[in-house]
Backbone and ligand atoms as CSV (ligand in chain L), in Angstrom:
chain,resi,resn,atom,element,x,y,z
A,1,UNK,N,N,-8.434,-25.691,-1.627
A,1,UNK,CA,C,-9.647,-24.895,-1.785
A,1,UNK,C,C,-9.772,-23.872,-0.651
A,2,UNK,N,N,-10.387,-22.684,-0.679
A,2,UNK,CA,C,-10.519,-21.567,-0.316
A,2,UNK,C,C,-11.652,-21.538,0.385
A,3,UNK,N,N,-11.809,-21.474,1.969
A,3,UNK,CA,C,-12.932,-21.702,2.694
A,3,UNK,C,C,-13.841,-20.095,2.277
A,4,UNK,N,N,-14.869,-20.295,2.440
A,4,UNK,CA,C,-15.692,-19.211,2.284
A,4,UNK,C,C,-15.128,-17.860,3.151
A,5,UNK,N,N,-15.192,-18.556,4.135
A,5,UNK,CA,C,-14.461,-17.359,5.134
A,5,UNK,C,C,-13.400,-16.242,4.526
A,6,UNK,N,N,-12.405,-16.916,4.325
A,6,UNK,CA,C,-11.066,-16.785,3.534
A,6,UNK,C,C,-11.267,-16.255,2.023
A,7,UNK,N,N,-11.728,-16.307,1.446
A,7,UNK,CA,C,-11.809,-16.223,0.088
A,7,UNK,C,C,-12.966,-14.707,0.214
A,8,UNK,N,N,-13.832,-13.895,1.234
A,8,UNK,CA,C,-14.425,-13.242,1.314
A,8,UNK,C,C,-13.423,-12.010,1.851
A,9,UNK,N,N,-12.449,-12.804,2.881
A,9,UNK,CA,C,-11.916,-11.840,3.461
A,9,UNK,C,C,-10.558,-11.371,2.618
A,10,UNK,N,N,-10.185,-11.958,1.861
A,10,UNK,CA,C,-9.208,-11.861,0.460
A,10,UNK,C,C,-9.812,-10.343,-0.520
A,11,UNK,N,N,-11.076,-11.641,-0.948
A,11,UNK,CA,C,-11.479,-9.828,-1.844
A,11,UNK,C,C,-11.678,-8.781,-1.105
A,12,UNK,N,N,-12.284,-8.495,0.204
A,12,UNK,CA,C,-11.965,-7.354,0.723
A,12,UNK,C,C,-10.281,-6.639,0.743
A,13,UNK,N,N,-9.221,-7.588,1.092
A,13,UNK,CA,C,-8.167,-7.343,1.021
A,13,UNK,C,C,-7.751,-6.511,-0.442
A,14,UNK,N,N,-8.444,-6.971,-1.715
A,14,UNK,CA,C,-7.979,-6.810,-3.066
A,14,UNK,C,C,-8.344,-5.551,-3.048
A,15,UNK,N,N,-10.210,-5.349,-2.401
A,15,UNK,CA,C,-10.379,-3.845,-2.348
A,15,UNK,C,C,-9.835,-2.363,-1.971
A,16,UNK,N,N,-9.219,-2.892,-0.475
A,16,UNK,CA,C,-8.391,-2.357,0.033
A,16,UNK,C,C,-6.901,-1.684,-0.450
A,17,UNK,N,N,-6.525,-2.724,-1.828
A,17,UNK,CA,C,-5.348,-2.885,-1.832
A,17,UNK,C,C,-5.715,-1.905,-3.098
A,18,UNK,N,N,-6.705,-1.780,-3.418
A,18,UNK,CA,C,-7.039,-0.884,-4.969
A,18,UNK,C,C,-7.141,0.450,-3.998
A,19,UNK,N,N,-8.203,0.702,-3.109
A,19,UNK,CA,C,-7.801,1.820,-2.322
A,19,UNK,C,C,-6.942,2.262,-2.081
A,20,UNK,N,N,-6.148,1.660,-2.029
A,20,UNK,CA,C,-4.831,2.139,-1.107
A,20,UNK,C,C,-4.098,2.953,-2.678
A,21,UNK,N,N,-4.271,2.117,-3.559
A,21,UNK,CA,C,-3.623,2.534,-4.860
A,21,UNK,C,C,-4.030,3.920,-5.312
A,22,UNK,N,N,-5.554,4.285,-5.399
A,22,UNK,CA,C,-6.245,5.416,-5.580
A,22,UNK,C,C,-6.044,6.274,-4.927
A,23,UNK,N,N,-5.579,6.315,-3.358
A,23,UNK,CA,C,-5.181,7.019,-2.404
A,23,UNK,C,C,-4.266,7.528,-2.538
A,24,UNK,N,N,-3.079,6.358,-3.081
A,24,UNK,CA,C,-1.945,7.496,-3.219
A,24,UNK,C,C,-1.598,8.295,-4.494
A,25,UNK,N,N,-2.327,7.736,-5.398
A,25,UNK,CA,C,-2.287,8.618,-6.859
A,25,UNK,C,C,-2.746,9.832,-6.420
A,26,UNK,N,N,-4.478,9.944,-5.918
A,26,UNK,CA,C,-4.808,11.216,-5.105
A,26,UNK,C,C,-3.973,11.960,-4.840
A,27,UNK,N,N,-2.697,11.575,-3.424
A,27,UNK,CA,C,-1.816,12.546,-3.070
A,27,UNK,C,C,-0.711,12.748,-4.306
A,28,UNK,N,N,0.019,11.584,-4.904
A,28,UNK,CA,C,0.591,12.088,-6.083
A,28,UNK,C,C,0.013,13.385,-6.637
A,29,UNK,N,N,-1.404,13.603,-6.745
A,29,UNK,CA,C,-1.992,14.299,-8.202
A,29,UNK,C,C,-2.162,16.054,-6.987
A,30,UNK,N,N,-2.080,15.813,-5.588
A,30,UNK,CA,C,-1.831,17.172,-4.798
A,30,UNK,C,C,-0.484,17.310,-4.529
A,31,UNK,N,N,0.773,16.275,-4.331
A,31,UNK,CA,C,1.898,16.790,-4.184
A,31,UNK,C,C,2.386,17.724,-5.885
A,32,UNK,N,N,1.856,16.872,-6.682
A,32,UNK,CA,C,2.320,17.797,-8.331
A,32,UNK,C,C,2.009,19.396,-8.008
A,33,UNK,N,N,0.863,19.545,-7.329
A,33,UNK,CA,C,0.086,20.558,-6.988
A,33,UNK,C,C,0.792,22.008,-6.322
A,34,UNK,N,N,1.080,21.187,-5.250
A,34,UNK,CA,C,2.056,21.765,-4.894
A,34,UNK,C,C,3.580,22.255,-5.257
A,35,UNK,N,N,3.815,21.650,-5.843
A,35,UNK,CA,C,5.142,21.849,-6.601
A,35,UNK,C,C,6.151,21.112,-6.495
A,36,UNK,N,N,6.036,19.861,-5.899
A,36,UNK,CA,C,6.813,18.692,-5.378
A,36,UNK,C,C,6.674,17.291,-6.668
A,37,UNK,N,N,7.687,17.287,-7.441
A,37,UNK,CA,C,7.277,16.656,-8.451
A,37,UNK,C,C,8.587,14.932,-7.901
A,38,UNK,N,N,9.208,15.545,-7.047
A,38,UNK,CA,C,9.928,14.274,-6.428
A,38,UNK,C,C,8.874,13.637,-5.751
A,39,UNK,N,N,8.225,13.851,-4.691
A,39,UNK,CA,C,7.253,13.888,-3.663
A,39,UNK,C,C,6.018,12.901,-4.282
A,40,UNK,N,N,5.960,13.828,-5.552
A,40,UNK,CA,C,4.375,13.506,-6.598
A,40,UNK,C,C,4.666,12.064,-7.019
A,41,UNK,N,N,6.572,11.886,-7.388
A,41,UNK,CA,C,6.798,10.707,-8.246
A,41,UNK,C,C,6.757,9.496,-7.162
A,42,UNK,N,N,7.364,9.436,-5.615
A,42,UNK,CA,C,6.971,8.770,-5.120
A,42,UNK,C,C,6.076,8.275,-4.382
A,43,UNK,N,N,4.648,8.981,-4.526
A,43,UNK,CA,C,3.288,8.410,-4.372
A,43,UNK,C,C,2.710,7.906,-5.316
A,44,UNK,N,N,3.795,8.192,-6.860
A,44,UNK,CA,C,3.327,7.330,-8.208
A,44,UNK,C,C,3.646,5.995,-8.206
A,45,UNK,N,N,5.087,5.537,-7.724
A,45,UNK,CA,C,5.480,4.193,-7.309
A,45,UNK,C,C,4.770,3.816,-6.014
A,46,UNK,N,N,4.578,3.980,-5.236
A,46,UNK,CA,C,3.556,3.528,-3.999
A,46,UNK,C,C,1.960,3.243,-4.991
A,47,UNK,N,N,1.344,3.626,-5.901
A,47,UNK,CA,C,0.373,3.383,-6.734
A,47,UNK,C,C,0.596,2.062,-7.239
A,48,UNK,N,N,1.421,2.274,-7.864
A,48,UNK,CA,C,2.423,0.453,-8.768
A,48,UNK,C,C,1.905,-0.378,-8.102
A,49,UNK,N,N,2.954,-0.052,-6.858
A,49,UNK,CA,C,3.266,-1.436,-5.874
A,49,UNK,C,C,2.002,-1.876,-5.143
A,50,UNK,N,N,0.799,-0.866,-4.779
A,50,UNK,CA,C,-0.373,-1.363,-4.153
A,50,UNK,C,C,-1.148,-1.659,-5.054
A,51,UNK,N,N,-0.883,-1.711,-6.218
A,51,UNK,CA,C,-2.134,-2.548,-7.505
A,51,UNK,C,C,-0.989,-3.894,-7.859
A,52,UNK,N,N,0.307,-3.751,-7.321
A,52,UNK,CA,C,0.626,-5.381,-7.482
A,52,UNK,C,C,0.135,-5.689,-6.254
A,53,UNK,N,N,0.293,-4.956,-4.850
A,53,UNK,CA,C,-0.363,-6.116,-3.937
A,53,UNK,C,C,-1.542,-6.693,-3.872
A,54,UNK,N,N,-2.574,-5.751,-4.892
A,54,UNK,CA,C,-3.941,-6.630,-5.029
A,54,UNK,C,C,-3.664,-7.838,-6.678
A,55,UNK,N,N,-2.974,-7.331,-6.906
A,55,UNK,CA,C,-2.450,-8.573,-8.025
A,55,UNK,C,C,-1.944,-10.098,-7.160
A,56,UNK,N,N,-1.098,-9.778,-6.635
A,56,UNK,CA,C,-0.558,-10.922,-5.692
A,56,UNK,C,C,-1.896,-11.357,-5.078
A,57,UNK,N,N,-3.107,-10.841,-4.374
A,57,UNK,CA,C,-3.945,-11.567,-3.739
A,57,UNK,C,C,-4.993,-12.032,-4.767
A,58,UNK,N,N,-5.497,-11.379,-6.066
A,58,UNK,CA,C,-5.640,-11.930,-7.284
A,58,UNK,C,C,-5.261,-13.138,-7.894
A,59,UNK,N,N,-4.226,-13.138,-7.961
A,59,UNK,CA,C,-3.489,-14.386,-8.161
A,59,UNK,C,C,-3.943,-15.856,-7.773
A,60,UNK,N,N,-3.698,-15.413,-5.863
A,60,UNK,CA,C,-3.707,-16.110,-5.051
A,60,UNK,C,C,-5.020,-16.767,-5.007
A,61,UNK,N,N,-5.850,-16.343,-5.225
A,61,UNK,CA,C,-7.684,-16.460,-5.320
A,61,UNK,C,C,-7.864,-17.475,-6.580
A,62,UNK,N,N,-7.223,-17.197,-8.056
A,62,UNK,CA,C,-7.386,-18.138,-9.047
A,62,UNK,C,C,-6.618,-19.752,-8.517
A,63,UNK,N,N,-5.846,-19.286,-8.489
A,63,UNK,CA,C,-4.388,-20.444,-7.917
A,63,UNK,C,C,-5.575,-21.050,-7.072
A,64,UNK,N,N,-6.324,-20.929,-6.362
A,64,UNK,CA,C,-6.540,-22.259,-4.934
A,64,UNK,C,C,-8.033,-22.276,-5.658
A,65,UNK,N,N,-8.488,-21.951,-7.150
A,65,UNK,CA,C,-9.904,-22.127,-7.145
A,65,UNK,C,C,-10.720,-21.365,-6.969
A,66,UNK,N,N,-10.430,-19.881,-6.311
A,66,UNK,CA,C,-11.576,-19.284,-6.086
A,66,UNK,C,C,-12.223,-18.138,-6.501
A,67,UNK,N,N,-13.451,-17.695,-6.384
A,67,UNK,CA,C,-13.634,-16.841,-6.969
A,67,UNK,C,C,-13.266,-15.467,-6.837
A,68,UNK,N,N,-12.806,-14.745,-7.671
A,68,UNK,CA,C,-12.436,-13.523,-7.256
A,68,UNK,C,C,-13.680,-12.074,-7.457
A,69,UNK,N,N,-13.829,-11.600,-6.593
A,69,UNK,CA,C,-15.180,-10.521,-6.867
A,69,UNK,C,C,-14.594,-8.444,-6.062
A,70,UNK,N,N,-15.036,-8.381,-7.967
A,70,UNK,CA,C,-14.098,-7.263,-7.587
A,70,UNK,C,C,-15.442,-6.104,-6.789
A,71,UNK,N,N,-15.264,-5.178,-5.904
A,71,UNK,CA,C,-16.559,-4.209,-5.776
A,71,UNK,C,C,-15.805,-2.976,-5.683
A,72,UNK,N,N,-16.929,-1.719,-5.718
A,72,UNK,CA,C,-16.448,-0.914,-6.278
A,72,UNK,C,C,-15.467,-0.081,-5.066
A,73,UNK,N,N,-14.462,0.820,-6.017
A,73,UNK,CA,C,-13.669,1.525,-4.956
A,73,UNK,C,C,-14.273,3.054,-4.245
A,74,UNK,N,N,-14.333,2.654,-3.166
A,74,UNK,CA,C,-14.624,3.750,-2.390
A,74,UNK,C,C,-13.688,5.085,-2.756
A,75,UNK,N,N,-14.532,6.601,-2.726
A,75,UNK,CA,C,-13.737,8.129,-3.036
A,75,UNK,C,C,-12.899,8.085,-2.151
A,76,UNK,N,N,-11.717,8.335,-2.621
A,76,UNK,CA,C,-10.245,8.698,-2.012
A,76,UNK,C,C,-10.558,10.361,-1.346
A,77,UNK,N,N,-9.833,10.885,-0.171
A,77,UNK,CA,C,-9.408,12.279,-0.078
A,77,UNK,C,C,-8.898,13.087,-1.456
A,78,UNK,N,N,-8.896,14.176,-1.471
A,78,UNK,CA,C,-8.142,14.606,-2.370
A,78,UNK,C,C,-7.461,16.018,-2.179
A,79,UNK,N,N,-7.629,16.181,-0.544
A,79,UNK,CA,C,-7.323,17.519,-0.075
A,79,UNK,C,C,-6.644,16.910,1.287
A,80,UNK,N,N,-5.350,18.028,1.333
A,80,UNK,CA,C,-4.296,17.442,2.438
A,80,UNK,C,C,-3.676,18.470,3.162
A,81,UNK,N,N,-3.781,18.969,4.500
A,81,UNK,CA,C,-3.397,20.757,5.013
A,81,UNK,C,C,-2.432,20.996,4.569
A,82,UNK,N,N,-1.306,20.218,4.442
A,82,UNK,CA,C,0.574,20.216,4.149
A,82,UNK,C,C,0.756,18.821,3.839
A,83,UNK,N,N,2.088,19.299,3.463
A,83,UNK,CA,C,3.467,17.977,3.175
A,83,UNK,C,C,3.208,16.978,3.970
A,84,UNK,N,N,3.341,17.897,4.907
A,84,UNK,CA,C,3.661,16.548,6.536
A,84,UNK,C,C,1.807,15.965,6.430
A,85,UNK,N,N,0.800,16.752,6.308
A,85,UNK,CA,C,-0.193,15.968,6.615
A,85,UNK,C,C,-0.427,15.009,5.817
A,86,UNK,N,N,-0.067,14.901,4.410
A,86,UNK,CA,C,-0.107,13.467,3.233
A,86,UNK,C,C,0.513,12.614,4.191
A,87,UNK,N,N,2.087,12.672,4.310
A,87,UNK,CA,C,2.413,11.566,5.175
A,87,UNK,C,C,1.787,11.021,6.275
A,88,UNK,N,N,1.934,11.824,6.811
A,88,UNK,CA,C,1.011,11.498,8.813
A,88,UNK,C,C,0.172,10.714,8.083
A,89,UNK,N,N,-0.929,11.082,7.264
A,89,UNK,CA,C,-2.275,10.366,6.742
A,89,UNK,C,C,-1.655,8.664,5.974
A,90,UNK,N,N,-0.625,9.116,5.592
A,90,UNK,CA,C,-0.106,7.787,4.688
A,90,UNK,C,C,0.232,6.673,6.316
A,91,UNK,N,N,0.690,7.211,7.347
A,91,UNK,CA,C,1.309,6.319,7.951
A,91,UNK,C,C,0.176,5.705,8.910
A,92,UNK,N,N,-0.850,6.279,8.885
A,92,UNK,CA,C,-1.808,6.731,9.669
A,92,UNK,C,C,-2.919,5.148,8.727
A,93,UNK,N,N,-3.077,5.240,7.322
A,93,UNK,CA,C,-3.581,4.622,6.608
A,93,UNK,C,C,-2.759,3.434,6.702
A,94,UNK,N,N,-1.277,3.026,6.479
A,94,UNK,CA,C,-0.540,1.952,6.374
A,94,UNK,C,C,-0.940,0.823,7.790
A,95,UNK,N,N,-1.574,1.923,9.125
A,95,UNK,CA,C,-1.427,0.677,10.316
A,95,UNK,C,C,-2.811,0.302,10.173
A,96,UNK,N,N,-3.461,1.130,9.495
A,96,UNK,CA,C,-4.671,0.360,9.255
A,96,UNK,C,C,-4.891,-0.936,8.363
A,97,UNK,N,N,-4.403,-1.005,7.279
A,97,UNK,CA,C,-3.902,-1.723,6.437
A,97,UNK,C,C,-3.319,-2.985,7.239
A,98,UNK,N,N,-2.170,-2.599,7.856
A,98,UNK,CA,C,-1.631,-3.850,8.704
A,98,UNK,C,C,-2.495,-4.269,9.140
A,99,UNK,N,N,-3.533,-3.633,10.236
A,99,UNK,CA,C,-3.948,-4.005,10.995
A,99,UNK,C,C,-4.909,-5.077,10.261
A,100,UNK,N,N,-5.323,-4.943,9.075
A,100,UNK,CA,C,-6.009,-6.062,8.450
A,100,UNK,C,C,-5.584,-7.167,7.609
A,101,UNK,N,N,-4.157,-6.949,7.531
A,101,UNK,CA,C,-3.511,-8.192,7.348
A,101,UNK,C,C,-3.802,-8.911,8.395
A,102,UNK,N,N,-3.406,-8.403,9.699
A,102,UNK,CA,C,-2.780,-8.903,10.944
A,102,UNK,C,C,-4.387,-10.098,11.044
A,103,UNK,N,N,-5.034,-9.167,10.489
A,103,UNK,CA,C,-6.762,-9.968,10.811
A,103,UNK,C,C,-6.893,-11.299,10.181
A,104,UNK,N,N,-6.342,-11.147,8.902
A,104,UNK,CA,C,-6.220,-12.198,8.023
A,104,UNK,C,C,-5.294,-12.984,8.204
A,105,UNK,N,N,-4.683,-12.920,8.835
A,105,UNK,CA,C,-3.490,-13.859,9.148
A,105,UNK,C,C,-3.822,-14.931,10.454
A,106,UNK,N,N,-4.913,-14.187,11.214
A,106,UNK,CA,C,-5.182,-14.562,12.266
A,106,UNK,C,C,-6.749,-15.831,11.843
A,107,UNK,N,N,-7.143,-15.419,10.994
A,107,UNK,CA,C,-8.315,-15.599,10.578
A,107,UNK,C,C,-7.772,-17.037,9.814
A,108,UNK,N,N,-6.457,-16.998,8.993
A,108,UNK,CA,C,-5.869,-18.339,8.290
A,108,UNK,C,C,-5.736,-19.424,9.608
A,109,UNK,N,N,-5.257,-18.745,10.150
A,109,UNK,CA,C,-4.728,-19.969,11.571
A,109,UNK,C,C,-6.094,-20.683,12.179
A,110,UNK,N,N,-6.906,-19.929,12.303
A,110,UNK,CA,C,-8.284,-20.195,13.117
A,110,UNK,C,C,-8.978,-21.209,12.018
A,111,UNK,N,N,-8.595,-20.666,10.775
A,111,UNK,CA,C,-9.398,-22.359,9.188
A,111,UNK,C,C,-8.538,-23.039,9.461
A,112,UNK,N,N,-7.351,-23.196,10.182
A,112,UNK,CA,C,-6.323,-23.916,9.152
A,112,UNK,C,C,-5.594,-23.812,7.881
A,113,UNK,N,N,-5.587,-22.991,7.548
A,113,UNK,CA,C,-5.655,-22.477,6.147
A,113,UNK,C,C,-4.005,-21.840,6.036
A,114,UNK,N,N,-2.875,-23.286,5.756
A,114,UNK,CA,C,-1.773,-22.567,6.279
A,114,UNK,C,C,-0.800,-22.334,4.475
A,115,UNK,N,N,-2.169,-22.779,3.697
A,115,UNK,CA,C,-1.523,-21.960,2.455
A,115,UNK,C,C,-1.714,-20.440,3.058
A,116,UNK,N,N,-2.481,-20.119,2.978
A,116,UNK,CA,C,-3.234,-18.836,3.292
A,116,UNK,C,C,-2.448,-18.031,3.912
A,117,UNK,N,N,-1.830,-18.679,4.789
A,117,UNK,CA,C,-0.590,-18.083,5.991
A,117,UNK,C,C,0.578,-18.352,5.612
A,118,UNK,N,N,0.923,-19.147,4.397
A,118,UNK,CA,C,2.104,-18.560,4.059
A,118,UNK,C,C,2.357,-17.979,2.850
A,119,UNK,N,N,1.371,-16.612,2.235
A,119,UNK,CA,C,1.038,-16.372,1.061
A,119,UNK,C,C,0.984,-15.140,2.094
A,120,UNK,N,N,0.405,-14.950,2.574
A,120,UNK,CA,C,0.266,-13.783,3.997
A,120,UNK,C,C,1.773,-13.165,4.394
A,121,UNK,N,N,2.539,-14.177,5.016
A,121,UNK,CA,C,3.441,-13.753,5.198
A,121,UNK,C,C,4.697,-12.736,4.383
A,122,UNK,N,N,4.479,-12.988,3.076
A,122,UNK,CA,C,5.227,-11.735,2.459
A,122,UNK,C,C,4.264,-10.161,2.652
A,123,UNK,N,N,3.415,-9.853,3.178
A,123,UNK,CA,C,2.669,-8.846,3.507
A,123,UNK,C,C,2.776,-8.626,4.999
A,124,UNK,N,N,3.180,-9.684,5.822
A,124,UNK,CA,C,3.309,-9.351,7.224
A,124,UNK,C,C,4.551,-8.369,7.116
A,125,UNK,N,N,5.755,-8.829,6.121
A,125,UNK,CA,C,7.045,-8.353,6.158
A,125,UNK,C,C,6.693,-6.928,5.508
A,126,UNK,N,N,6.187,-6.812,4.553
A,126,UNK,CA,C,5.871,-6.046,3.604
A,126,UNK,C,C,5.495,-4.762,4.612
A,127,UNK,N,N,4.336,-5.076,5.233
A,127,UNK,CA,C,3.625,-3.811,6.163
A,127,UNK,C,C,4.986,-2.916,6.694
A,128,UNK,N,N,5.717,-3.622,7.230
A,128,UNK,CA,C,6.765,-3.177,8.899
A,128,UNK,C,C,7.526,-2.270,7.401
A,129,UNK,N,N,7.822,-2.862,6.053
A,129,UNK,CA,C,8.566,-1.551,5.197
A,129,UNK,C,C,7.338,-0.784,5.148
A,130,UNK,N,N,6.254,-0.444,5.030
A,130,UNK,CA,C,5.225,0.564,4.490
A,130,UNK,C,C,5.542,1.328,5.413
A,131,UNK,N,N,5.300,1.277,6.844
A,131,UNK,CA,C,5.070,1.987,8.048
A,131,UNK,C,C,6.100,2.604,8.136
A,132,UNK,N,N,7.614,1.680,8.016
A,132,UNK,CA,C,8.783,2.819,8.405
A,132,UNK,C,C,8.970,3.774,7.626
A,133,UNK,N,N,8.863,3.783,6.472
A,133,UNK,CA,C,8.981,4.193,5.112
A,133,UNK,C,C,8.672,5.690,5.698
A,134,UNK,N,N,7.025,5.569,5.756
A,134,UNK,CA,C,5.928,6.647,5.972
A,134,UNK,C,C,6.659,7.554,7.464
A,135,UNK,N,N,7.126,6.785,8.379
A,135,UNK,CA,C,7.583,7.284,9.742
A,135,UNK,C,C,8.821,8.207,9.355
A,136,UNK,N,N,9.728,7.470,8.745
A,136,UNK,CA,C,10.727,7.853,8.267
A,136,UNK,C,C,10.661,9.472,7.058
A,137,UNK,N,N,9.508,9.805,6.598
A,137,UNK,CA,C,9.409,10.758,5.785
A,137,UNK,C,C,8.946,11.764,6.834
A,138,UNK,N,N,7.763,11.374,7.774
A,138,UNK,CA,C,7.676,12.384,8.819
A,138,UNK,C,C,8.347,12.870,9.950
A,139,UNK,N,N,9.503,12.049,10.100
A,139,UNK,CA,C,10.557,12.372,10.609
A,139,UNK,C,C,11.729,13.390,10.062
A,140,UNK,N,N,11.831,13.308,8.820
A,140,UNK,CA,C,12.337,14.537,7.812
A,140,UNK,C,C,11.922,15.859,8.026
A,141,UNK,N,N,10.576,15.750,7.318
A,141,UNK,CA,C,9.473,16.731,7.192
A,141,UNK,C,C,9.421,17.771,8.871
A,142,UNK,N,N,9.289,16.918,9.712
A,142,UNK,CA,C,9.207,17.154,11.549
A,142,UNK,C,C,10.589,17.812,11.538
A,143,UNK,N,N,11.468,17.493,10.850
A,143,UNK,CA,C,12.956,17.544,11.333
A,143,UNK,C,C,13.270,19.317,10.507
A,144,UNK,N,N,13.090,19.232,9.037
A,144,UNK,CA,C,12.967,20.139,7.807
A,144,UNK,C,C,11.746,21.437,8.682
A,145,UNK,N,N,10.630,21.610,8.960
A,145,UNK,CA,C,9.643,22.043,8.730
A,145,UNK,C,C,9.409,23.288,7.803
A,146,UNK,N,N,9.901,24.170,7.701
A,146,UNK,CA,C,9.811,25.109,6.552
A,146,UNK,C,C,10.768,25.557,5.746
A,147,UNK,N,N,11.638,25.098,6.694
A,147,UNK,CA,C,13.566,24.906,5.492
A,147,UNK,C,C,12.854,24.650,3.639
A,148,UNK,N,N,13.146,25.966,3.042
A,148,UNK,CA,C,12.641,25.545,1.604
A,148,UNK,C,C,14.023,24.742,0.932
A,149,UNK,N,N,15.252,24.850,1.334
A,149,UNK,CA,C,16.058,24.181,1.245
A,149,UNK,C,C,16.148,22.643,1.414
A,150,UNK,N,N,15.703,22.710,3.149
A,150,UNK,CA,C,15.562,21.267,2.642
A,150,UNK,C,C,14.369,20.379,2.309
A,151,UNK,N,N,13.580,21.035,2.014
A,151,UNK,CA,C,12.162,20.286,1.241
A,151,UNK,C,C,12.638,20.686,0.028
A,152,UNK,N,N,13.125,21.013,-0.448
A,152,UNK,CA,C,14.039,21.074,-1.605
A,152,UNK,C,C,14.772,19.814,-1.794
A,153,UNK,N,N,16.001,19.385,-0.902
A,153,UNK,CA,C,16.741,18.299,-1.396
A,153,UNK,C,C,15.984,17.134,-1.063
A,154,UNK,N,N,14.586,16.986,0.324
A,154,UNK,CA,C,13.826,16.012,0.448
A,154,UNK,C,C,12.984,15.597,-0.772
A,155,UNK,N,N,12.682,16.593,-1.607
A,155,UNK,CA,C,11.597,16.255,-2.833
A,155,UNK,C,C,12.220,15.525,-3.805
A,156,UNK,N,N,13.863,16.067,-4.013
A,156,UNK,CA,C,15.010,15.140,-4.461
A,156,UNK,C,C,15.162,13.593,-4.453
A,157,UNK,N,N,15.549,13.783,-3.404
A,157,UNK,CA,C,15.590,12.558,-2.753
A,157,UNK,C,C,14.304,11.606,-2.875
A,158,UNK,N,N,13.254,11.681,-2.427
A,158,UNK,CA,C,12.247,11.050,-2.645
A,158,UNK,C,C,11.675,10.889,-4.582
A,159,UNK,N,N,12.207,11.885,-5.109
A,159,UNK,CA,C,11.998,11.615,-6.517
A,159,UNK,C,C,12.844,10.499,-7.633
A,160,UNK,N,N,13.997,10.014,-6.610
A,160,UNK,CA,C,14.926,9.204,-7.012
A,160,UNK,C,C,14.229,7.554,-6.696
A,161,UNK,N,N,13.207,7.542,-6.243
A,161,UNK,CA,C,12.409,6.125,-5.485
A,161,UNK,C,C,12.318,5.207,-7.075
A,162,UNK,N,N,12.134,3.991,-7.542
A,162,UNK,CA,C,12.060,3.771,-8.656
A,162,UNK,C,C,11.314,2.395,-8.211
A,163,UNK,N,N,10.031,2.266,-9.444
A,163,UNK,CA,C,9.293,1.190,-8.931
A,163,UNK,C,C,10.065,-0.353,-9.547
A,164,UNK,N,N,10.017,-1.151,-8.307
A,164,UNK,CA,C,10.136,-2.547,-8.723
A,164,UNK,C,C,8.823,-3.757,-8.537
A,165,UNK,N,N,8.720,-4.451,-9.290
A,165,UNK,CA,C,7.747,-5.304,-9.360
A,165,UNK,C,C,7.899,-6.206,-7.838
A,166,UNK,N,N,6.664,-6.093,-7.764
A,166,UNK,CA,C,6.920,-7.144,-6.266
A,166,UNK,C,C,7.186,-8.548,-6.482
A,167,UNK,N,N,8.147,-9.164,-5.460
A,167,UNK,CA,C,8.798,-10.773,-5.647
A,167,UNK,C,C,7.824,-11.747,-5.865
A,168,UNK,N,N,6.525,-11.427,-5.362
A,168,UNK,CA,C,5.493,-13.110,-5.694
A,168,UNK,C,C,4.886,-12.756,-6.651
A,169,UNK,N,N,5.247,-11.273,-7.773
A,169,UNK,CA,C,4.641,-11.382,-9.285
A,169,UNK,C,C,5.606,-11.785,-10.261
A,170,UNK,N,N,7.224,-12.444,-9.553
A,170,UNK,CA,C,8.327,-12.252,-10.486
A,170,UNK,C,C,7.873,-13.944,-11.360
A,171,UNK,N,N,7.202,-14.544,-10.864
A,171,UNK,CA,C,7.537,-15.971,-11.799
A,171,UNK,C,C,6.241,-16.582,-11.691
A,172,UNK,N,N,5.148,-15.418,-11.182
A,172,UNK,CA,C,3.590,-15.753,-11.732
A,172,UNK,C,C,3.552,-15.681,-13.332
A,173,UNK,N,N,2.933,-16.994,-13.602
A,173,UNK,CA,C,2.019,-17.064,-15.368
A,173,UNK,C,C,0.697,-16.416,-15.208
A,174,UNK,N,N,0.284,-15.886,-14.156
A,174,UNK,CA,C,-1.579,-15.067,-14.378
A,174,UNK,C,C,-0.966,-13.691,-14.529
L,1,OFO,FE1,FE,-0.580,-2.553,0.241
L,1,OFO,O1,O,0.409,-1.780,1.535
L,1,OFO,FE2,FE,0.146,0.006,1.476
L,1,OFO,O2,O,-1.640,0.113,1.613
């Protein structure tokens, strides 16, 4: 069973994790905008994968009993100066994100709650790919800066990203 504590700080997590989803469709729906339809496609798979990570904590909430309570999603940005500023903002958003795993993880140990912490732990791992991911594109972008060439083969490249279902939805029955 799911201490009150825990089970409050979960659905915030789910909220978050729908934010995060809306957020990046947002930039998807300004990189199209721009003319970056590689760019656009991989803030469409980053959408996927952050409505499975509120699936996975969904899940996790029925599984131990508890209630799940959805509230509403807060307005996303929908305006971004440049290329590089979506990212910066993406990587910028991802340590925030960690940073509230990191809360919840901390918060399992302090209940006891070492289901909790090890249901957590594929998101501890999870974060350190979000962040490099995001570092790693502004490192391009920093590297590229007005080369239409190579924001050319970068939009490429990033349009080749292809979504996979995350591992703790592969052999869920919810
Ligand atoms: Fe769900 O990791 Fe990004 O926000």
């Amino acid at each position: 069973m799911l201490s009150k504590k825990i089970e409050e700080a979960i659905n915030a997590q789910i909220n978050a994790e729908m934010w995060s989803a809306y957020l990046y469709l947002s930039m998807a729906a300004y990189c199209h905008l721009m003319g970056q339809t590689g760019m656009a496609r991989w803030n469409e798979v980053q959408f996927k994968e952050e409505q499975d990570h509120a699936k996975i904590l969904f899940n996790y909430v029925i599984q131990r009993n508890g209630k799940v309570t959805l509230s509403p999603i807060k307005a996303v940005p929908t305006e971004w100066k440049s290329l590089l500023d979506v990212f910066e903002s993406i990587l910028e958003h991802e340590q925030k994100i960690t940073a509230m795993i990191n809360k919840l993880f901390a918060l399992s140990t302090e209940e006891n709650d070492y289901a909790t912490q090890s249901m957590l732990k594929w998101f501890v791992d999870e974060q350190v790919e979000e962040e490099e991911n995001a570092q790693t594109i502004i490192d391009n972008l920093n590297m590229i800066k007005d080369n239409g060439f190579g924001i050319f083969m970068l939009d490429k490249e990033l349009g080749a990203r292809v979504y996979a279902q995350a591992a703790p939805l592969a052999n869920s029955t919810l």
